[in-house]
VEXBA-841013 format. One line per 10 residues: for each residue y, z, x negated of C-alpha. Coordinates in nm, 3 decimals. Each point is the difference from the previous one (the first is absolute). Layout:
Y Z X; ...
***
This chain:
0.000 0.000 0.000; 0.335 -0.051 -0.100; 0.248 0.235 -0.119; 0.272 0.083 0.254; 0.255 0.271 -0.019; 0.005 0.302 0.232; 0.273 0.062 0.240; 0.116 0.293 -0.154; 0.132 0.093 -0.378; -0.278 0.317 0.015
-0.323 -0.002 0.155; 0.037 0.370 0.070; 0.289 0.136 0.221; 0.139 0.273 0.213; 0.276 0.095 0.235; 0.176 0.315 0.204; -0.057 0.101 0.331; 0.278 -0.096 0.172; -0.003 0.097 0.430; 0.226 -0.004 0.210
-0.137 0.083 0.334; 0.116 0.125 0.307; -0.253 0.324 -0.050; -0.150 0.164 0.314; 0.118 0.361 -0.071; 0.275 -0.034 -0.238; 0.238 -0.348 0.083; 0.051 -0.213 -0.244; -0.127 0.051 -0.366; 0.098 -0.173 -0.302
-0.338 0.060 -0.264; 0.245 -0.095 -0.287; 0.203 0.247 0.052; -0.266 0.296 0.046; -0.136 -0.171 -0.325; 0.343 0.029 -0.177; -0.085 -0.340 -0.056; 0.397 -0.113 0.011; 0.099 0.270 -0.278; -0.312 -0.069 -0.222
0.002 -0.358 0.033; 0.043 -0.047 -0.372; -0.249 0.208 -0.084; -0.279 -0.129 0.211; 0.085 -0.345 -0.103; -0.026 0.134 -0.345; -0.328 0.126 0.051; -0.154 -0.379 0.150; 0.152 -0.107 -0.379; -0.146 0.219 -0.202
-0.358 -0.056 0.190; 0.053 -0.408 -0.043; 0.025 -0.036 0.359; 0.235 -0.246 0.054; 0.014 -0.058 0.416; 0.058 0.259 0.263; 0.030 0.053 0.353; 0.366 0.103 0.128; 0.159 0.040 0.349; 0.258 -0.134 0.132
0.072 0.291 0.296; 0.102 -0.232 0.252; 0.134 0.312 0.285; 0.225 0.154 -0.240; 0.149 -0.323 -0.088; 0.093 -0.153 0.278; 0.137 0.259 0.154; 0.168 -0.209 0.321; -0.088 -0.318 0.124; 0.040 -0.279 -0.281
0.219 0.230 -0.285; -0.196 0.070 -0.318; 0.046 0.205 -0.280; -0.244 -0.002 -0.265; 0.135 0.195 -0.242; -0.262 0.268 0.033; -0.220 -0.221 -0.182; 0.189 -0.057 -0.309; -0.166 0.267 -0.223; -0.305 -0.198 0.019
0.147 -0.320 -0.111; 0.173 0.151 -0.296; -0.343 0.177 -0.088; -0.197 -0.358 0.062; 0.264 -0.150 -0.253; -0.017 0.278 -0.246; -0.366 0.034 -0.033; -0.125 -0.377 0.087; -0.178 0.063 0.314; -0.089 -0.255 0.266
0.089 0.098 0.354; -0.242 -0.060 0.298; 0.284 0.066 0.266; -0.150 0.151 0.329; 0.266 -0.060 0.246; -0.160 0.184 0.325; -0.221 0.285 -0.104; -0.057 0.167 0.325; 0.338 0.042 0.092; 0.280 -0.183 0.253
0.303 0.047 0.140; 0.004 0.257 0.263; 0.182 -0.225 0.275; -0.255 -0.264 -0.040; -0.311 -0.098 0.203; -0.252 -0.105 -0.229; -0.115 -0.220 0.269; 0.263 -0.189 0.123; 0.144 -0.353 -0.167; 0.316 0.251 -0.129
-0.215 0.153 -0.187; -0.109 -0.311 -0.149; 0.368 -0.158 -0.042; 0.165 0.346 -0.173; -0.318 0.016 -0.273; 0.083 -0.401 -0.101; 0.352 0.095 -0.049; -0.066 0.338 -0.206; -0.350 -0.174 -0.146; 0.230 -0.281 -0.133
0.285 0.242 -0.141; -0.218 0.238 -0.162; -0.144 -0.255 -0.206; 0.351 -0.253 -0.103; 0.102 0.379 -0.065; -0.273 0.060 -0.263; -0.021 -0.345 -0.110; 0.346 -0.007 -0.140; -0.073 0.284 -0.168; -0.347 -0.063 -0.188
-0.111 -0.009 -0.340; -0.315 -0.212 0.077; -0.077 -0.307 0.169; -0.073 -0.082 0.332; -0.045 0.291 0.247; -0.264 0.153 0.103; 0.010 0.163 0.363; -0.265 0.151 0.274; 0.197 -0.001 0.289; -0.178 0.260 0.207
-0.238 0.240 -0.154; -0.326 0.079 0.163; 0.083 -0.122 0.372; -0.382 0.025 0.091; -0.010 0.386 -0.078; 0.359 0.073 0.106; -0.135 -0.205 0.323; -0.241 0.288 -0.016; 0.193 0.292 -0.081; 0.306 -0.088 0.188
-0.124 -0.183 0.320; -0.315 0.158 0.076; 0.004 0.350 -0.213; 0.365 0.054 0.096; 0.076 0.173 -0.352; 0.316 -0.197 -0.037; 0.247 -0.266 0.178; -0.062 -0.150 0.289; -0.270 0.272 0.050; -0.218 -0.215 0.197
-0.371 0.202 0.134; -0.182 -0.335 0.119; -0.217 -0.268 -0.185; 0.169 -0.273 0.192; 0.352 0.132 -0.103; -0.151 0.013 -0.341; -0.135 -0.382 -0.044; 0.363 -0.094 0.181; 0.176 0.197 -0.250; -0.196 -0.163 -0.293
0.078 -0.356 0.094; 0.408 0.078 0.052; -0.053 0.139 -0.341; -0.187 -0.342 -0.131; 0.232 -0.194 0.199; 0.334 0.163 -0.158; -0.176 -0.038 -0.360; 0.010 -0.403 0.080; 0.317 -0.049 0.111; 0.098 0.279 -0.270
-0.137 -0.214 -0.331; 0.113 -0.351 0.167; 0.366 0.136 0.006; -0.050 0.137 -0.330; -0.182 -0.350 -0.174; 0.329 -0.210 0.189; 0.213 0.215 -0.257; -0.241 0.055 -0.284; -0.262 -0.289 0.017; -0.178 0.156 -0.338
-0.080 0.351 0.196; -0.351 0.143 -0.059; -0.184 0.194 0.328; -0.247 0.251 0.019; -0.116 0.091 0.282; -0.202 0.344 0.017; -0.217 0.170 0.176; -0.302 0.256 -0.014; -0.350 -0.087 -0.111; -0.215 0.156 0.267
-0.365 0.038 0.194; -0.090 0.173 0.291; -0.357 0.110 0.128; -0.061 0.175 0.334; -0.167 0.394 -0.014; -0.376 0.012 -0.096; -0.058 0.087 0.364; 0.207 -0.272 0.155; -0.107 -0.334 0.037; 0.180 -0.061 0.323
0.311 0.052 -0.216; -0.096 -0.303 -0.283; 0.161 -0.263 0.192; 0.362 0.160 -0.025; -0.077 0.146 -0.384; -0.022 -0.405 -0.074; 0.271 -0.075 0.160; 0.219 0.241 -0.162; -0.198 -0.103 -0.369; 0.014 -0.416 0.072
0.310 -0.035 0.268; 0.234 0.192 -0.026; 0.013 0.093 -0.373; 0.125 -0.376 -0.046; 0.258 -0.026 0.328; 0.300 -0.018 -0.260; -0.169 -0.229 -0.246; -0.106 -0.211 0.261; 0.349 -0.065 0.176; 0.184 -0.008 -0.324
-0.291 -0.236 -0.169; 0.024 -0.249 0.365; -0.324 0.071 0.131; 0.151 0.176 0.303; 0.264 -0.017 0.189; 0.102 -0.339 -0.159; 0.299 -0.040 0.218; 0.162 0.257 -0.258; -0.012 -0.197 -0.323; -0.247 0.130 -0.247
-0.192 -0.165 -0.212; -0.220 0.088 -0.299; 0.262 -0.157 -0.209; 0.215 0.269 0.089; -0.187 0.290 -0.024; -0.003 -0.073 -0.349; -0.176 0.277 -0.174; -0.196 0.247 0.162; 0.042 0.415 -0.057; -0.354 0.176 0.016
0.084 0.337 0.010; -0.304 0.266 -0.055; -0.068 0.313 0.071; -0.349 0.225 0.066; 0.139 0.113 0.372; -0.029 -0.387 0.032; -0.367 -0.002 0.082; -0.072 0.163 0.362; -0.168 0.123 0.260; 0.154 -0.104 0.334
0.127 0.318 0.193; 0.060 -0.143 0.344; 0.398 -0.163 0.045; 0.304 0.150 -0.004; 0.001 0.204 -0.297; -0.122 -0.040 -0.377; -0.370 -0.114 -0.130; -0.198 0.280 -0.194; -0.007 -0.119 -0.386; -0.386 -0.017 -0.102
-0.121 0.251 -0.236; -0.087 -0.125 -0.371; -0.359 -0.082 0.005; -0.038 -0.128 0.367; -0.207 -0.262 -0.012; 0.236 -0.228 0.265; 0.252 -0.030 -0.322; 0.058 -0.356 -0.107; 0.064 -0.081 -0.367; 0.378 -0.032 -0.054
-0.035 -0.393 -0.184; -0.227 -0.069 0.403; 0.347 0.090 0.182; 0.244 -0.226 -0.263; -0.203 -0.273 -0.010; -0.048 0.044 0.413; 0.346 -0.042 0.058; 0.108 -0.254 -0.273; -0.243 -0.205 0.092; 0.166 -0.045 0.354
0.288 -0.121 -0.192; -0.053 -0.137 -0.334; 0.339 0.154 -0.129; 0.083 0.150 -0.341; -0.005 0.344 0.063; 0.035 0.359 -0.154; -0.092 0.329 0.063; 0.337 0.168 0.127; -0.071 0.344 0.011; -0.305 0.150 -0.111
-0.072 0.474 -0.172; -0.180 0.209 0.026; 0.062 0.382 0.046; 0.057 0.281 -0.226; -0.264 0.028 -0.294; -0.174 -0.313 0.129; 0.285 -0.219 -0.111; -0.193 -0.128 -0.319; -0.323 -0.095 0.171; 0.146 -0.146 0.312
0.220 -0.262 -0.246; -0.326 -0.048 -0.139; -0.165 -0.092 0.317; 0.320 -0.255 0.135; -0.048 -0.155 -0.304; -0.327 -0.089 -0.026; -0.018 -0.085 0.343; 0.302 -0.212 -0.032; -0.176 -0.186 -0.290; -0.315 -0.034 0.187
0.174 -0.200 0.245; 0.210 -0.205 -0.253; -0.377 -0.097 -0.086; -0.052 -0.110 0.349; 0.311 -0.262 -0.045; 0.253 0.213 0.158; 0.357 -0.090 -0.097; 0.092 0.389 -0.126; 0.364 0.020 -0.174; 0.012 0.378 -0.060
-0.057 0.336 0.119; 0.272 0.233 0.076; -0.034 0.377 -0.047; 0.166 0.173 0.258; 0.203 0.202 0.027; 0.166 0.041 -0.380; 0.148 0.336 0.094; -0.170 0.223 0.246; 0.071 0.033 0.384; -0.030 0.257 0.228
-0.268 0.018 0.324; 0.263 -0.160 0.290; -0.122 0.258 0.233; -0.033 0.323 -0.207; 0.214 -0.080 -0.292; -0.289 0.103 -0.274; 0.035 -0.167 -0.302; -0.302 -0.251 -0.049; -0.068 -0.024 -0.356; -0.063 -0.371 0.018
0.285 -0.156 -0.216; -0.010 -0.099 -0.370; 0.249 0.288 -0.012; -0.039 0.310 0.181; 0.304 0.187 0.140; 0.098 0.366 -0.095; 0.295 0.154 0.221; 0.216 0.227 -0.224; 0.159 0.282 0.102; 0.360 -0.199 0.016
-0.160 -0.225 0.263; -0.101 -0.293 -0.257; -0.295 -0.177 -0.031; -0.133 -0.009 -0.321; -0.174 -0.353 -0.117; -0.321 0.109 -0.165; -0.250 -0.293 -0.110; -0.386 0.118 0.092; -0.149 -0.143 -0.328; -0.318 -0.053 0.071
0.074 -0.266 0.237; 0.229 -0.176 -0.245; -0.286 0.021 -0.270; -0.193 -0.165 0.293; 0.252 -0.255 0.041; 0.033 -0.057 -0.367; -0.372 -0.080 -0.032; 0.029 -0.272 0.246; 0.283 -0.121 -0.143; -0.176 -0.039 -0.342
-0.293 -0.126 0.137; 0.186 -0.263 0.236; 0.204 -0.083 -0.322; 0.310 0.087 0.176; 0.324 0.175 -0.145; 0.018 0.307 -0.035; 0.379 0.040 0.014; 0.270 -0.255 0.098; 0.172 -0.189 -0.236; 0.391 -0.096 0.020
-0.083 -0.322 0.214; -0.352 0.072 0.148; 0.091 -0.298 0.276; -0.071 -0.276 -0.288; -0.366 0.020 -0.006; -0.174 0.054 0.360; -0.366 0.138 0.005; -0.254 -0.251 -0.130; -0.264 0.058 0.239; -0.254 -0.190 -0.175
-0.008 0.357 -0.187; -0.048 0.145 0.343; -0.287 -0.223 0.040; -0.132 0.028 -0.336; -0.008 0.399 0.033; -0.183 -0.024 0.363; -0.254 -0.233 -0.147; -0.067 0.237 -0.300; -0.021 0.277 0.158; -0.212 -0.128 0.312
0.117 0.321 0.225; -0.226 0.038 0.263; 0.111 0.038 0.371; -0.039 0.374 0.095; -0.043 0.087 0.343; -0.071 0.395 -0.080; 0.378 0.023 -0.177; 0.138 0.346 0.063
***
């Protein structure tokens, strides 16, 4: 096979959790902020440099910047651009990460019209001011689980508590994202889009046949509503097309694999060792198959101690299905600084940083080394950099040494990861 470059300047990257939802016991939350995201940006940029991660997730938090109907201010966002320039780090710019305006319906064609506008600002407002080369944006982060979470689950804006409401949700999500990147490409033709989304499989209880039929559904319908609409396999009438889905997001986490637990609330994550869990390279090549697109693995840790092991596992289940033929551009290790539990507030332990409140009220950055020793085996091994360079944008990943590491190392699909 030929060589071909990658997509990206690093095979390996990261990004911050960014929310902005609507939050069903507290209003509206801004995860930067809690993070002290805004104060540290320099730092946490810093860190991605020093790791020779060169791309990262960002937010753009669309409710606190458009603030009334059609005025913008973006100036909230500057600390990350000067911390992008200062440390050579790509931006993946998520423009809708589970947040709106308050005055909008999310399913009406407003909704649609005021995200184009904003969609289309937000990025000539970054674009003006990058470093790099053409931009690279998801426009709306995750809207199959925020279909979930906020239109069935009710945990955030518009608090839906019905699976119809849910799907309906979904698509106004997918639909916006279209109209969204078309604006965007009539501006910037050159713009890059991923579109994300979980990796996930459900099976119904042991003792519940009767309930297999929805478990599917749930595992092989409505997992790929978004993907579908955006990709033009539904809803044509809207515009997508696989053209314009661009690149696909897998994100992956263990609560990804469940058992179904009836509608209306969420699935119960299988316990490691249950023989129903699929192998992780199964689910990526399942859903890039239906596509064909280049694709990554957007978010992806584990949790506390099992940091190490669990960046073993992505990996070599991410190689295994590079040996398959899939079109894999990266991995991202998410998130690069902790976060907290959304509804408790408990620290996680699942960053390449942890985070240590001092008694002033700041959070301490503190690196949890085995994970980057982790990280810098895999960088060895994938003959990757180690840390970034001045200009790490004039060489992207060869992934011919992608390929040439998954062939070595044959990695065998696990189905009893943990």
């Amino acid at each position: 096979m030929a060589a071909r470059d990658g997509i990206f300047p690093t095979f390996f990257l990261s990004g911050f959790e960014c929310s902005t939802f609507d939050w069903k016991d507290s209003g509206r939350r801004d995860v930067s902020a809690e993070l002290q995201h805004y104060a540290h940006a320099d730092e946490d940029y810093g860190l991605l440099q020093a790791l020779g991660i060169a791309v990262a997730r960002e937010g753009i938090p669309w409710p606190l910047i458009e603030k009334s109907p059609g005025r913008f201010d973006f100036s909230i966002i500057d600390p990350y651009l000067d911390a992008q320039r200062r440390h050579s780090i790509l931006p993946i710019w998520t423009l809708m990460h589970y947040g709106y305006p308050d005055d909008l319906d999310p399913l009406s064609d407003d909704f649609v019209r005021r995200f184009c506008a904003y969609a289309k600002a937000a990025a000539r407002y970054v674009a003006d001011r990058a470093h790099h080369g053409p931009l690279c944006i998801c426009p709306v982060n995750e809207p199959t689980f925020w279909g979930y979470m906020g239109g069935e689950w009710a945990w955030c804006a518009p608090f839906g508590t019905a699976a119809d409401y849910r799907r309906q949700f979904t698509t106004a999500l997918a639909r916006a994202d279209i109209a969204a990147c078309k604006a965007i490409r009539q501006d910037l033709p050159d713009t890059r889009f991923v579109h994300i989304d979980p990796l996930i499989w459900v099976v119904p209880p042991r003792d519940r046949p009767d309930l297999a039929a929805k478990a599917h559904r749930e595992a092989y319908d409505d997992a790929y509503i978004a993907w579908d609409v955006i990709a033009g396999l539904r809803h044509p009438e809207y515009g997508g097309s696989l053209e314009l889905i661009d690149i696909l997001g897998f994100n992956n986490y263990s609560f990804g694999q469940m058992e179904y637990a009836g509608g209306g609330k969420p699935n119960n994550p299988l316990n490691p060792g249950d023989p129903r869990i699929r192998s992780v390279c199964d689910l990526i090549e399942e859903a890039w198959l239906k596509y064909k697109r280049p694709c990554i693995i957007a978010e992806t840790s584990g949790l506390h101690g099992g940091r190490p092991q669990w960046l073993d596992d992505i990996t070599c289940e991410s190689l295994a299905a590079v040996n398959r033929g899939v079109d894999l551009h990266g991995i991202c290790l998410f998130p690069a600084v902790d976060m907290q539990d959304w509804h408790s507030g408990e620290w996680l332990h699942m960053g390449i940083a942890d985070v240590e409140p001092l008694p002033s009220g700041a959070l301490m950055r503190k690196p949890f080394a085995p994970y980057v020793q982790r990280l810098r085996h895999w960088q060895q091994r994938l003959h990757r950099v180690t840390e970034l360079d001045e200009d790490p944008y004039d060489s992207p990943v060869e992934l011919e040494d992608i390929r040439r590491a998954a062939s070595e190392l044959r990695p065998a699909a696990d189905a009893g990861w943990d």
